[in-house]
C-alpha positions as CSV (number, residue, x, y, z in Angstrom):
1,X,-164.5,30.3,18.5
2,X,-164.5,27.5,20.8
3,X,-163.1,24.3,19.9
4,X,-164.5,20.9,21.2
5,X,-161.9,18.2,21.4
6,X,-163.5,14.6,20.7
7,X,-162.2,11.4,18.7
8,X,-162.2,11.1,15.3
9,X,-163.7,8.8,13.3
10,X,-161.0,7.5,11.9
11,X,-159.5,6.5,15.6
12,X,-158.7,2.8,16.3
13,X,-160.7,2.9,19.2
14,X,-164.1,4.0,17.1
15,X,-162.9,1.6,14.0
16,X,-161.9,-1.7,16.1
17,X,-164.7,-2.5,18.5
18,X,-162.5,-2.6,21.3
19,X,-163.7,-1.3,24.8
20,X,-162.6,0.9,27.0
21,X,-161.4,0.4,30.2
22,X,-160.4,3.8,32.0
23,X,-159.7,7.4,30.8
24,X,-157.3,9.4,32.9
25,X,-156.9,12.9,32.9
26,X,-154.3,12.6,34.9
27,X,-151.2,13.7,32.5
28,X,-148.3,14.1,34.8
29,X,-147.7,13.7,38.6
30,X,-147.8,17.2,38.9
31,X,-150.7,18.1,36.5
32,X,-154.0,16.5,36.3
33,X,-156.4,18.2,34.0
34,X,-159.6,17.4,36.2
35,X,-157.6,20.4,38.6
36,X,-158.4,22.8,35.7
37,X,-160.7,25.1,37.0
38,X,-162.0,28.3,34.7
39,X,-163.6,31.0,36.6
40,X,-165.9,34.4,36.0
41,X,-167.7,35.3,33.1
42,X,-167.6,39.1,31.3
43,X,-170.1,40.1,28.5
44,X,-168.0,41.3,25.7
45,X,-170.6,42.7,22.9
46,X,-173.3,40.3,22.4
47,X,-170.2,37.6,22.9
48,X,-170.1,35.8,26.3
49,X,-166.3,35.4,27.2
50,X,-165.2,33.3,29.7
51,X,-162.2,35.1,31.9
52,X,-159.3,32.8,31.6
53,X,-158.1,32.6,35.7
54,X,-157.5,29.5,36.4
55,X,-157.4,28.0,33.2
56,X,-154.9,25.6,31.7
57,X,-152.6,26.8,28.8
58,X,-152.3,24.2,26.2
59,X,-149.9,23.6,23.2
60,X,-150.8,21.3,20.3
61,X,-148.6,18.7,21.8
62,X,-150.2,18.7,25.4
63,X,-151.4,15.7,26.1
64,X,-155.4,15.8,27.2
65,X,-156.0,12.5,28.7
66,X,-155.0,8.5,28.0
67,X,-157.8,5.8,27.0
68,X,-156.8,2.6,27.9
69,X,-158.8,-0.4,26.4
70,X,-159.5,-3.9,27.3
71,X,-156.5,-5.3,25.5
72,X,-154.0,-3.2,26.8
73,X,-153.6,-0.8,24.2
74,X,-153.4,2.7,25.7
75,X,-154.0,5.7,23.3
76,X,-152.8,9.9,24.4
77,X,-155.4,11.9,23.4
78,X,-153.7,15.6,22.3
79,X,-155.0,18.5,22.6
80,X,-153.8,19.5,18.6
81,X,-154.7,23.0,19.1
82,X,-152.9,26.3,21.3
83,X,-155.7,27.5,23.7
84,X,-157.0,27.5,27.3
85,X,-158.9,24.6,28.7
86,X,-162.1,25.5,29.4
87,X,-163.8,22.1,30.0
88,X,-162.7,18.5,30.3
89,X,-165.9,15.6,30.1
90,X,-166.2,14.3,33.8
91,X,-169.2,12.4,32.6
92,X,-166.7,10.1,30.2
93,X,-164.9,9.1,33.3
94,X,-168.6,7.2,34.5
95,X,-169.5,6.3,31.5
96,X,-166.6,5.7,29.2
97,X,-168.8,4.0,26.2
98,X,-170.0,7.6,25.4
99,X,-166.8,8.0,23.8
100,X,-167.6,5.0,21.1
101,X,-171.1,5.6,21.2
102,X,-171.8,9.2,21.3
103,X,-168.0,11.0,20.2
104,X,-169.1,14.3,18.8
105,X,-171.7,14.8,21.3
106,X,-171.9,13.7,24.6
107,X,-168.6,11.4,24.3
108,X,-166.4,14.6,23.9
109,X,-163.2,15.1,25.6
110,X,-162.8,18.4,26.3
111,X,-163.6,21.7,25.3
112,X,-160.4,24.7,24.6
113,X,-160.6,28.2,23.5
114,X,-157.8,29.1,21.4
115,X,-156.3,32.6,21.5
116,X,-158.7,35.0,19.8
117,X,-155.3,36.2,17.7
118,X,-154.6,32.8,16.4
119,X,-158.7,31.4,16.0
120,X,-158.7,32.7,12.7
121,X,-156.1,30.9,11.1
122,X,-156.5,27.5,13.3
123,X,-160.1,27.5,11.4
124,X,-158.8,28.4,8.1
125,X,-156.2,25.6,8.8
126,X,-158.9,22.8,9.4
127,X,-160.2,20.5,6.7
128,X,-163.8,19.7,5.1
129,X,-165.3,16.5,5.7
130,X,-164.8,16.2,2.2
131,X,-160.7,16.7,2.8
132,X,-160.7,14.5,5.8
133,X,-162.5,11.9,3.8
134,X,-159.6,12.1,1.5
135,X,-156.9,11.7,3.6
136,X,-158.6,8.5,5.6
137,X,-158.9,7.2,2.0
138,X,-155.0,7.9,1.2
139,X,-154.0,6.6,4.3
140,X,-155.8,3.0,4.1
141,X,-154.3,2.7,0.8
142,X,-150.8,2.8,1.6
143,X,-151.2,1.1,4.9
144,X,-152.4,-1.9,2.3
């Protein structure tokens, strides 16, 4: 029921060879996403469930963190999906290649848990890799 945020594969950063330069979780002056700080654990079943004080609330719109590149190009990472932040990567901040070279493992942004009411449609919402395929493929050929 957790959601891990990381780049897709289809991002300009992963497709263009660029490299990157900085990552900053800091979002606003008043909100920096490194301040998030999740606290306490409860056993709920055979579930483990992390109790939510302290956590950041997030929209689909909040931004996550902004990767800036050698050329100047900066890119908001979103968090796309209603939840609390559980995690962000401190380790991307070090080492900011693990983004290009490892994005669905170690190069992941940040983890959210949505809420437990809406997890079921946000996964019945998300696409194959067969869909997503698709629409990559639809969107090259009109950009052409």
């Amino acid at each position: 029921r957790i959601c891990v945020i990381t780049l897709a594969e289809a991002h300009p950063l992963l497709q263009s060879g660029k490299t990157i330069k900085n990552i900053n979780y800091q979002i606003s002056a008043n909100c920096s996403r490194l301040q998030n700080k999740v606290s306490g654990k409860s056993k709920r079943t055979c579930l483990f469930v992390f109790l939510m004080q302290g956590a950041q609330f997030l929209t689909e719109l909040a931004p996550l963190c902004r990767i800036s590149s050698s050329d100047g190009e900066e890119y908001t990472i979103y968090s796309c999906i209603r939840g609390r932040l559980i995690e962000v990567n401190e380790n991307i901040l070090s080492n900011p290649a693990l983004l290009q070279e490892k994005p669905s493992t170690e190069g992941y942004i940040a983890v959210v848990l949505p809420k437990f009411e809406e997890s079921k449609s946000i996964t019945q919402g998300l696409l194959t890799q067969k869909e997503y395929e698709e629409v990559l493929l639809k969107r090259r050929s009109s950009a052409s």
